[in-house]
Backbone bond lengths (Angstrom), bond angles and torsions (degrees), N, CA, C in turn:
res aa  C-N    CA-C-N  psi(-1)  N-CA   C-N-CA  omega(-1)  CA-C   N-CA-C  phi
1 X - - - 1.461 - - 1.530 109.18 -
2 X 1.272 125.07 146.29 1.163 133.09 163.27 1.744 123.35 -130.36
3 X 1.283 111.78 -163.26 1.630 123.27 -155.82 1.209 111.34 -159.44
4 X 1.861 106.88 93.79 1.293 110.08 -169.05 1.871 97.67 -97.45
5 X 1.228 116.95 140.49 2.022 119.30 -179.12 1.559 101.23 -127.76
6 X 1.340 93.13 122.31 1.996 89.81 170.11 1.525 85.17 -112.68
7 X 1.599 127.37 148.26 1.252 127.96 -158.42 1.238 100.35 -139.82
8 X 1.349 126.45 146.12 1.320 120.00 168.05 1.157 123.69 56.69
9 X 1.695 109.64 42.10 1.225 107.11 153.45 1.550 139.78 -92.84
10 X 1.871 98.92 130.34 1.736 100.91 -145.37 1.812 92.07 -88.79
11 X 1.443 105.39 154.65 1.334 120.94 166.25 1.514 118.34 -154.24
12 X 1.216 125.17 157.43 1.489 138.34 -173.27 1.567 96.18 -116.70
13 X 1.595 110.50 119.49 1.578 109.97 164.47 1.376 130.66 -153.47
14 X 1.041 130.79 170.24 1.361 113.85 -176.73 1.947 131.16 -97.32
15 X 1.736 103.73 27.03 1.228 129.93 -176.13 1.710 99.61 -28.54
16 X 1.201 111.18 156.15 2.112 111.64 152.10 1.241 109.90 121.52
17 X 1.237 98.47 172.09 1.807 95.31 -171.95 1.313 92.37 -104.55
18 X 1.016 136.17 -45.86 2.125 124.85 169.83 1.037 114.18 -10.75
19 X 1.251 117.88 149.34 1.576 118.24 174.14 1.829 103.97 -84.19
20 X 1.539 96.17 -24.82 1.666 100.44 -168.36 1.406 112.74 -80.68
21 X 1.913 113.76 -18.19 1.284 102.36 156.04 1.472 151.62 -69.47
22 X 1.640 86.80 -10.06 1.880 99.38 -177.78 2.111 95.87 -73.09
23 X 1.236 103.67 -36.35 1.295 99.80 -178.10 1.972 126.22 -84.95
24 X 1.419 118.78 -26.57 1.114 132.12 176.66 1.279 124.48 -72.62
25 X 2.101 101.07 -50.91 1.408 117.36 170.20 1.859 116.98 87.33
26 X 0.994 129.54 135.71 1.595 96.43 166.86 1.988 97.82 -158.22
27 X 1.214 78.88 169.40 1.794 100.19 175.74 1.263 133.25 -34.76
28 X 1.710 132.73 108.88 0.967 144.00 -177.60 1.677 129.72 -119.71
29 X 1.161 130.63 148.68 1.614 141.20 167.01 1.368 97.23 -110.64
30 X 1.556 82.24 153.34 1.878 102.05 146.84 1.157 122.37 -159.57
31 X 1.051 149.06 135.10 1.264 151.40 -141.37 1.886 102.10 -133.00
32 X 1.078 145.04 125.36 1.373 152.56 -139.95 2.056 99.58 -140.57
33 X 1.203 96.68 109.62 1.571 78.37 172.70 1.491 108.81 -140.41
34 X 1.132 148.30 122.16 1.637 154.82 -152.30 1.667 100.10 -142.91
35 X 1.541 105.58 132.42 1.155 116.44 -174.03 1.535 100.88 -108.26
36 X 1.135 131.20 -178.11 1.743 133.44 -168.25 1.591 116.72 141.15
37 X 1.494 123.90 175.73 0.717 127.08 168.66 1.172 120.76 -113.47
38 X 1.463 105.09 120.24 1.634 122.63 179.89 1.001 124.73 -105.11
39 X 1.319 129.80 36.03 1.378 154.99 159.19 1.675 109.68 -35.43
40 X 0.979 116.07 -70.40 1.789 135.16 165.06 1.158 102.98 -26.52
41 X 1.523 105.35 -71.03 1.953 108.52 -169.07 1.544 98.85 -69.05
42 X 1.075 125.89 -18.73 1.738 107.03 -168.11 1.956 101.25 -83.70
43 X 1.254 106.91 -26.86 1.546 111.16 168.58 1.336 115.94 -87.44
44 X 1.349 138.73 -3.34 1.262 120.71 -158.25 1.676 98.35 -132.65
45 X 1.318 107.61 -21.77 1.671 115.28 -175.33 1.368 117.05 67.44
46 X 0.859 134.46 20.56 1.816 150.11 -115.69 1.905 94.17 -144.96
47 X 1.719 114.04 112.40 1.178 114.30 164.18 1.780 123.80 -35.62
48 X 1.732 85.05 -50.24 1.459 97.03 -159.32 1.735 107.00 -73.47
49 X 0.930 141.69 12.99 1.288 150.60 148.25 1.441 135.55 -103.08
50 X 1.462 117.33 15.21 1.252 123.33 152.70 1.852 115.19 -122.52
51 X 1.295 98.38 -155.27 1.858 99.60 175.52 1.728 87.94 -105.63
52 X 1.800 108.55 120.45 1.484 106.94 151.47 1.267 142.48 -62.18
53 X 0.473 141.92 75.69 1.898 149.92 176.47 1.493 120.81 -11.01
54 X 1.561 91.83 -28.35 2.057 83.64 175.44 1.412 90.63 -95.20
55 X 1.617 136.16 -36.83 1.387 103.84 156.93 1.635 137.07 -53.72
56 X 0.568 113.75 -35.66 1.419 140.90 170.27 2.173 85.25 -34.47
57 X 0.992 84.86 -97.48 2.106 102.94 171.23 1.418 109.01 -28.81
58 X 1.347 120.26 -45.56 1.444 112.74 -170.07 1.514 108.91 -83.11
59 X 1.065 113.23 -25.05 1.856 124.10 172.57 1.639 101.52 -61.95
60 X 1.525 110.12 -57.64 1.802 100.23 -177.45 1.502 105.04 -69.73
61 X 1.041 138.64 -39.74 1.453 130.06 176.20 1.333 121.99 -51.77
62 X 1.586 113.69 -55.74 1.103 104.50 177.28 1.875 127.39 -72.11
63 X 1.150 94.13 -0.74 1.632 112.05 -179.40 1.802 100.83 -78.03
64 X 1.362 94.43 -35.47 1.425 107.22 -151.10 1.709 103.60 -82.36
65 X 1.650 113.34 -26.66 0.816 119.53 -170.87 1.781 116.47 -72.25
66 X 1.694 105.83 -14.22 1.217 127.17 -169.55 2.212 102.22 -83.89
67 X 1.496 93.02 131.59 1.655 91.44 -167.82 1.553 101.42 -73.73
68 X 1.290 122.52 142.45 1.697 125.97 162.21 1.256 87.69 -153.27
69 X 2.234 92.13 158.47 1.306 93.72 -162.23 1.652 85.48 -95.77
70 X 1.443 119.53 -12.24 1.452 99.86 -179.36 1.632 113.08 -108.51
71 X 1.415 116.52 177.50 1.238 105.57 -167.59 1.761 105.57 -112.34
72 X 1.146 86.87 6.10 1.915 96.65 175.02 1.362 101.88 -97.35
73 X 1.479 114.80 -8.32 1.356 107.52 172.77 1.484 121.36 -66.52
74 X 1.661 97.86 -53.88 1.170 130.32 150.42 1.295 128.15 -18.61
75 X 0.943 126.25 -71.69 1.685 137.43 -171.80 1.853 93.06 -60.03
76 X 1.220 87.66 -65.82 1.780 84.58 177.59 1.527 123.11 -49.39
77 X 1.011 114.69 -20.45 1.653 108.68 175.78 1.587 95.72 -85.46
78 X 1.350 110.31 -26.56 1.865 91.81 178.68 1.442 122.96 -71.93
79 X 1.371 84.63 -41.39 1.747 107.28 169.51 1.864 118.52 -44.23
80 X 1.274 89.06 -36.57 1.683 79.16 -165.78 1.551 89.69 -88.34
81 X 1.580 118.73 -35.21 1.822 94.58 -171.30 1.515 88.89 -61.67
82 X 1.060 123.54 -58.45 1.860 95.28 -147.19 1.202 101.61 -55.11
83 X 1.471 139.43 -35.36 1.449 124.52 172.10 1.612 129.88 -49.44
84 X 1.225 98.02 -26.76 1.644 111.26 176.22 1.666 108.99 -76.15
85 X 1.417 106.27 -44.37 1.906 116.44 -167.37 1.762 78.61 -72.15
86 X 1.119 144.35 -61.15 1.758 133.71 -144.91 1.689 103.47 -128.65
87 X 1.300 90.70 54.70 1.871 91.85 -169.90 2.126 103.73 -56.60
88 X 1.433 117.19 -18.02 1.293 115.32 -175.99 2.105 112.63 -72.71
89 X 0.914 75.76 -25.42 1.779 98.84 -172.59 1.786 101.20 -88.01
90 X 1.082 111.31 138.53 1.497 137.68 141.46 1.517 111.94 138.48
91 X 1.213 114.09 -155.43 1.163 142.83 24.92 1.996 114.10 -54.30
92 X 0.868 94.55 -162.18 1.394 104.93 -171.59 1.823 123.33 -149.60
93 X 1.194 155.94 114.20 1.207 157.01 167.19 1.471 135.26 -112.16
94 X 0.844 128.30 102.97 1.526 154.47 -156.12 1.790 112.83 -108.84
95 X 1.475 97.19 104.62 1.493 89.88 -162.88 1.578 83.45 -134.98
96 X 1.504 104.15 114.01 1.341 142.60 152.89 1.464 130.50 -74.16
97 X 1.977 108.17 93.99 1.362 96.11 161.89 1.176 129.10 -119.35
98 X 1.607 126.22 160.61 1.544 133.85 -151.22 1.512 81.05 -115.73
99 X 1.391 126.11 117.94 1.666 138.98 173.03 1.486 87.29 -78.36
100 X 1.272 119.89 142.16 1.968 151.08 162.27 1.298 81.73 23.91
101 X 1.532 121.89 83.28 1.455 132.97 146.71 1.473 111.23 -37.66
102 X 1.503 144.08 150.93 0.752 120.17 138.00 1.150 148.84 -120.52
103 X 1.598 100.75 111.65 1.278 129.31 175.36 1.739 128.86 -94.50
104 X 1.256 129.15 175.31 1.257 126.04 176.65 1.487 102.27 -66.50
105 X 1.414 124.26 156.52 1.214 105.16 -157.42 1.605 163.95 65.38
106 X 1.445 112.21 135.30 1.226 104.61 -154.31 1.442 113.95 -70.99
107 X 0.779 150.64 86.24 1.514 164.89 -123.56 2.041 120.46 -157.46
108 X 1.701 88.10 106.68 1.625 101.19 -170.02 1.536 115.01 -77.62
109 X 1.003 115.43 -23.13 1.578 116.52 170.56 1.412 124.47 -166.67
110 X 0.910 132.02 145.81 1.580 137.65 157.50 1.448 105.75 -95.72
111 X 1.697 107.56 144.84 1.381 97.83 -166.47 1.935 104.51 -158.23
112 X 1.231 139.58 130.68 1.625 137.46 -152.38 1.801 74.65 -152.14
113 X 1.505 82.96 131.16 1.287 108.68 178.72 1.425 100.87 -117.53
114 X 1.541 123.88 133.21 1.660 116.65 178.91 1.166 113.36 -117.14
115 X 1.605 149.43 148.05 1.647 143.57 177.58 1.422 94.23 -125.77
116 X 1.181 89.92 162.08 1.762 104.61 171.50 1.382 116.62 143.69
């Protein structure tokens, strides 16, 4: 078994329940990590037998690009495509963070981690 992590993937969106966030937008990560056996790709060298990574990126982006006011909504819509694109592979973990939420307080991130 192994442990593939795409990390720090950055995005700009308009997540939140504010009305001023659908219009302002602000700073996001996500970090992608899927466990499996990559046995195949380690013999074959071969894209098509592991999880790709710029797919991997284009699944949270385009998830990301979609408005919700929550961000657990969020994670779960990423969660399920990559489960759908590599249904043989995982578990799976999807960790969503919201950079200087704004909330009362000085506060560096909000952050919902998802498995499955």
């Amino acid at each position: 078994m192994g442990l593939i992590e795409v990390n720090g993937i950055k995005a700009y969106a308009y997540h939140g329940c504010l009305p001023e966030e659908a219009c302002i937008g602000g700073h996001y990560r996500v970090d992608v990590t899927v466990q499996g056996d990559f046995s195949k790709a380690e013999l074959s060298d071969d894209l098509a037998d592991t999880v790709d990574y710029g797919r991997v990126i284009a699944i949270v982006l385009e998830r990301m690009a979609v408005r919700s006011k929550l961000i657990e909504h969020v994670a779960a819509r990423i969660l399920s495509g990559l489960k759908a694109e590599w249904p043989q592979h995982g578990p799976w973990r999807v960790r969503l963070t919201k950079e200087r939420p704004p909330i009362e307080g000085d506060v560096e991130a909000a952050v919902i981690t998802l498995e499955g």
